[in-house]
Structures are given as structure tokens and as C-alpha cells.
N, C-alpha and C positions, 0 to 999 in steps of 0.2 A: 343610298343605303350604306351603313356605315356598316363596318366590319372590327371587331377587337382580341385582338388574341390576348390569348389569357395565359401568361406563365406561373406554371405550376410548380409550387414548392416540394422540395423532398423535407419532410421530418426526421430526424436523427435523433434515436433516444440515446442521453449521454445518464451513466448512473457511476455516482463516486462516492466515499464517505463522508459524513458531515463532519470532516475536521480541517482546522485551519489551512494546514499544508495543502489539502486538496483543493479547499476552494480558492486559496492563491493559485492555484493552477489555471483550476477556469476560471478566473475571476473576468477574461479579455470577453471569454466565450458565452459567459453567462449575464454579462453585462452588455451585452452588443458591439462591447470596443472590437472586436473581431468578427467578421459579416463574411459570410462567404456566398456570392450569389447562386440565386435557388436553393439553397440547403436553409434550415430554419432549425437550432439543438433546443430538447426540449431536454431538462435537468434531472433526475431524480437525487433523491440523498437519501442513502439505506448504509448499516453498519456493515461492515466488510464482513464478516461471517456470513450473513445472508445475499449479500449479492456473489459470493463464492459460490451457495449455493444453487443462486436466481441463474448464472452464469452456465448451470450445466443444463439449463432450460431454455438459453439461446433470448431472455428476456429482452436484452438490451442492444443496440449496435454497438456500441461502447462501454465499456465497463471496465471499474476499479478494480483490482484482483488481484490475489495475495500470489504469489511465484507458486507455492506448494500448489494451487486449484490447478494452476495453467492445463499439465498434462489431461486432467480431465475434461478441457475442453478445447481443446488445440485442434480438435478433429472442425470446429466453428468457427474457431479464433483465429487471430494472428497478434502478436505480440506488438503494437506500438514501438517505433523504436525511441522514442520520448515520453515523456509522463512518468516515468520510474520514481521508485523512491528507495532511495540506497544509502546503509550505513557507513560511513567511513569510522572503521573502528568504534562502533558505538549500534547501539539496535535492540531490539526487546532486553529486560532484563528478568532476572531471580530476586524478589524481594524480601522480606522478611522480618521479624519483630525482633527476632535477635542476633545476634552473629553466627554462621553456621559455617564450618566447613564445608567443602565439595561436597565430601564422601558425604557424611551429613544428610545436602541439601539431595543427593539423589536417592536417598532413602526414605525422602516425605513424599504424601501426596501432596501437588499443588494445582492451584487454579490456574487455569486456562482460560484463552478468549475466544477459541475454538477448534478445532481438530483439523480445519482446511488454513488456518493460518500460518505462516511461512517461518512465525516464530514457535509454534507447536513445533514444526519438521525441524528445525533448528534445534531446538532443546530436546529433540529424540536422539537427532545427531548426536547431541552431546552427552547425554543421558538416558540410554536405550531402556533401563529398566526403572527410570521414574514412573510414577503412578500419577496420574491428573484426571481430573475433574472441570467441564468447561463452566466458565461461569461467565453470564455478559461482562466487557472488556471494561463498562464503567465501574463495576460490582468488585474488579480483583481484590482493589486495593482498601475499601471497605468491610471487605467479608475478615482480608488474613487482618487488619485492626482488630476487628471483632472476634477474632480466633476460630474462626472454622475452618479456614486452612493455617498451618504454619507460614506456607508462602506460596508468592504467589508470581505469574507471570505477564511484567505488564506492557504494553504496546501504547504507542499514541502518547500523549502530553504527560502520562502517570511517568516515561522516563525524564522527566525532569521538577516533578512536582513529588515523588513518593518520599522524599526525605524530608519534607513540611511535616507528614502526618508520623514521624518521628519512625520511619521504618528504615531498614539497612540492605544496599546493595548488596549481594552474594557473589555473584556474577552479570556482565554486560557479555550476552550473547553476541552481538557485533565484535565486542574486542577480541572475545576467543575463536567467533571465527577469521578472523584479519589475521591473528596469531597463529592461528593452525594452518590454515590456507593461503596467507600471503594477499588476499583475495576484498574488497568490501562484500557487505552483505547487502544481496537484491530482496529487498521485502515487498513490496509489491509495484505493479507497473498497470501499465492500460491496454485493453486486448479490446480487437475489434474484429466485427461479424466479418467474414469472410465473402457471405451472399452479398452483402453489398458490390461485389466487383474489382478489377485492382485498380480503375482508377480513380473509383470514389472513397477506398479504404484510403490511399495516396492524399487525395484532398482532404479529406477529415485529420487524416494523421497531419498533415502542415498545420491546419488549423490549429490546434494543440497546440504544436510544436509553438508557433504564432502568439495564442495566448497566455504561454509559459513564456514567453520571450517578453511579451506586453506586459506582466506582473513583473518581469524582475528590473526593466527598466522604467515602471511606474511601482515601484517598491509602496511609498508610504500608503497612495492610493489602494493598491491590490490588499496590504493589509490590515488596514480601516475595513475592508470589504471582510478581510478574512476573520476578524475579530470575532463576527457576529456566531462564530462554528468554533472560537476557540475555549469554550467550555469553562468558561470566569478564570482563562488566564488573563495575568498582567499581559499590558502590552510588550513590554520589556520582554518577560518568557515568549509571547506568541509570537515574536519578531527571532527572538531566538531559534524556536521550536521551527518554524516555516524553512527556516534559512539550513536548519540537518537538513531538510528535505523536499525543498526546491531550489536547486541551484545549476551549476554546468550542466552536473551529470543530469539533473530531469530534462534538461534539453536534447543533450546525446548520452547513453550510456557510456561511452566512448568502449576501446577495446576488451580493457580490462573490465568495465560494468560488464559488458555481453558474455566473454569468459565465465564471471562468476554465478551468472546466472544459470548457464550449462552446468556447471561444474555443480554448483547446491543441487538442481534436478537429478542430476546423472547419480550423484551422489545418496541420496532419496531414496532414488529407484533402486541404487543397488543392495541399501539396507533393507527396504523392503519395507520403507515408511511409503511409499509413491509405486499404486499398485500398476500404471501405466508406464512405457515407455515415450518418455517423455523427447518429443521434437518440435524444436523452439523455430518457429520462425520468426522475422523482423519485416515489420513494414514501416518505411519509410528510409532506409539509412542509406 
């Protein structure tokens, strides 16, 4: 009589945005280059507004998610200390049809990608009594063309493509915060369930870690893969665009990343854009 055991997989829901830079991330993870025995990740791709939202529903193990969400779900979460994606002098911008001063630009309403985006709290920071309106993130730059906002605020591939469609930089919230703060700007990072345990959160977080290390030393590969998310850019821009934001720091924030991450939240909270008090932890560093 024969006997067979049977090893049982754990499933791991992994949910991130459908853009380039992200799926350069998991390109190791989503491709099988990166295998961790017994665990099996299963993929989703949803717009970072709504996995902001999915996030405070405990949807996912893993999930994409904007720095401004974190506080409201940290009570589930823990911070990944790799998968960030962080401006060096450079990160959402103010766009516009025609050249505007500051003062100006904080006297319009403008478009927005959503109220839990880490470039909303940014532009509150900067601009406490602007007026906005969220409009989906593909829609910004479309709509202020069309004139129904003056301007607008764009995230994702629109900061390196909005001057194609003949519009004008205002401001790069990245530079003003590096300017103001000394500091890069943390726009979003990877947060993971908690109920998983700490040494399953430990192994998922290397995996990452793992298949952001297997993208950046299988480059052409990883972005052949990432192409297919990068939204009719050129390859040129999409190899561009990946490389703001996958590189050292999405491996390790290092000190100065983890700083600025406290320091935007804390900052947040005290203005009273960030109704929680916000406490970050890190797993993996």
C-alpha cells in the first residue's frame, strides 16, 4: 500500500498598478524567475486610488499603496522595506495651458488623481487652500487640454510626456519638496498583511526584494516585459520612466528614504491632511 503526501501551497495575493515601473518590479515574481517553495503569488493590477481604497478592506496580502493611505491601514499592514518608489528631486507635477505663477496656480481649481494619493497630501502641503477636483489619473491631462480644469495634477508616465500635448510645467512637487525638506519624496511603497505572521511577511518581503534585484540585473528583459503596462510609451521614455523609479532605493530605502517617509506622514498629520497618527513600521531591513 502506497502512501503520498501531499504539499500544500500557500496563495499570496500580490495587487499593484498597471504601470511600467511596477511591473519592472515584479516582473521575477510574476514570471516565475523568482519561486519561493510552497508559496504560489497570484497577481492583480488595479489603479492605485482604488487599491488605496481595497487596502483599508484588508483585500490583499500585498499591496501597492500610496504613503498618504499607509496611516489608515498600518493597524494591518507593515511597510515592506523594498518596493518604494521615491522622487529624487523630481515627483508629481502642476501642469497647465499656460504659464502661471504660484500665487496664480493656488487660486485655481485643479484636477486631481485622488484624495488618498501621496501627491494630493503633497500639494496640500504646498498649497493648503487649493481647490481640486479628482478626476481618473489617465483623464488629467486630457480634460485641463480640453479646458475644464485650468490645470491639473499629474502622476505616472504624464510627468514626462505632458509637454508632447503642448502644456507647461508650474511646479514639480518632488523638487519643492527636496528644496524645502532636504529630503526625496516617498510616493508609494508595498505594505503587507500582518496576519500572515513575521516569518512569512520576512519571506514574501525577500522575494521582492529578489525580484526587484532580478529586473534590475536582467534590465532589457524586465522591460520588454514592462512595455506591455507602459501605456504607448516609446521604449526610450519607458526605460527612462522605470529607471526614476526602480533603482537602489526600491531595493533599500536606505536611511535617508525611511526619514522621509516619517517625516511627509508626521508632517500630514500635523497639518491635519492625515486624520490618523501615523506609525510606520518596516519589514525586512
Amino acid at each position: 500500500m502506497s502512501s503520498s503526501v501531499s504539499t500544500q501551497t500557500r496563495e499570496i495575493k500580490i495587487a499593484h498598478s498597471p504601470d511600467s515601473d511596477d511591473a519592472f518590479m515584479f516582473y521575477g515574481l510574476a514570471t516565475n524567475k523568482i519561486r519561493v517553495p510552497g508559496l504560489r503569488f497570484q497577481h492583480t493590477l488595479c489603479d492605485i486610488e482604488t487599491l488605496n481604497r481595497q487596502a483599508q478592506e484588508g483585500v490583499y496580502d500585498v499591496t501597492a499603496v500610496s504613503f498618504h493611505a499607509y496611516p489608515y491601514i498600518q493597524q494591518n499592514y507593515a511597510l515592506m522595506a523594498c518596493g518604494g518608489s521615491v522622487g529624487e528631486g523630481y515627483g508629481p507635477m502642476i501642469v497647465a495651458r499656460s504659464a502661471l505663477s504660484l500665487d496664480e496656480i493656488k487660486r485655481k481649481r485643479i484636477a486631481i488623481p485622488g484624495t488618498l494619493t501621496t501627491a494630493y497630501l503633497t500639494l496640500k502641503l504646498f498649497a493648503p487652500e487649493i481647490e481640486v477636483e479628482v478626476v481618473p489619473f489617465d483623464q488629467i491631462i486630457p480634460q485641463v487640454l480640453a479646458g475644464k480644469f485650468e490645470a491639473g495634477l499629474i502622476i505616472h508616465e504624464g510627468q514626462l510626456t505632458y509637454a508632447n500635448s503642448g502644456l507647461r510645467r508650474i511646479v514639480d512637487l518632488g523638487k519643492w519638496w527636496q528644496e524645502t525638506r532636504g529630503l526625496p519624496l516617498p510616493l508609494g511603497g508595498n505594505a503587507i498583511r500582518r496576519s500572515l505572521g513575521p516569518e512569512l511577511m520576512a519571506t514574501v518581503t525577500r522575494a521582492l526584494r529578489d525580484s526587484i534585484q532580478h529586473g534590475l540585473e536582467h534590465r532589457e528583459e524586465a522591460l520588454q516585459y514592462a512595455m506591455q503596462f507602459a501605456r504607448d510609451l516609446e521604449p526610450q521614455m519607458a526605460d527612462k520612466f522605470v529607471g526614476m523609479y526602480v533603482n537602489e532605493r526600491t531595493l533599500d530605502y536606505g536611511a535617508d528614504g525611511r526619514e522621509a517617509v516619517c517625516v511627509l506622514l508626521d508632517q500630514g498629520y500635523k497639518a491635519g491632511w492625515i486624520t490618523v497618527e501615523p506609525k510606520v513600521e518596516w519589514i525586512g531591513i
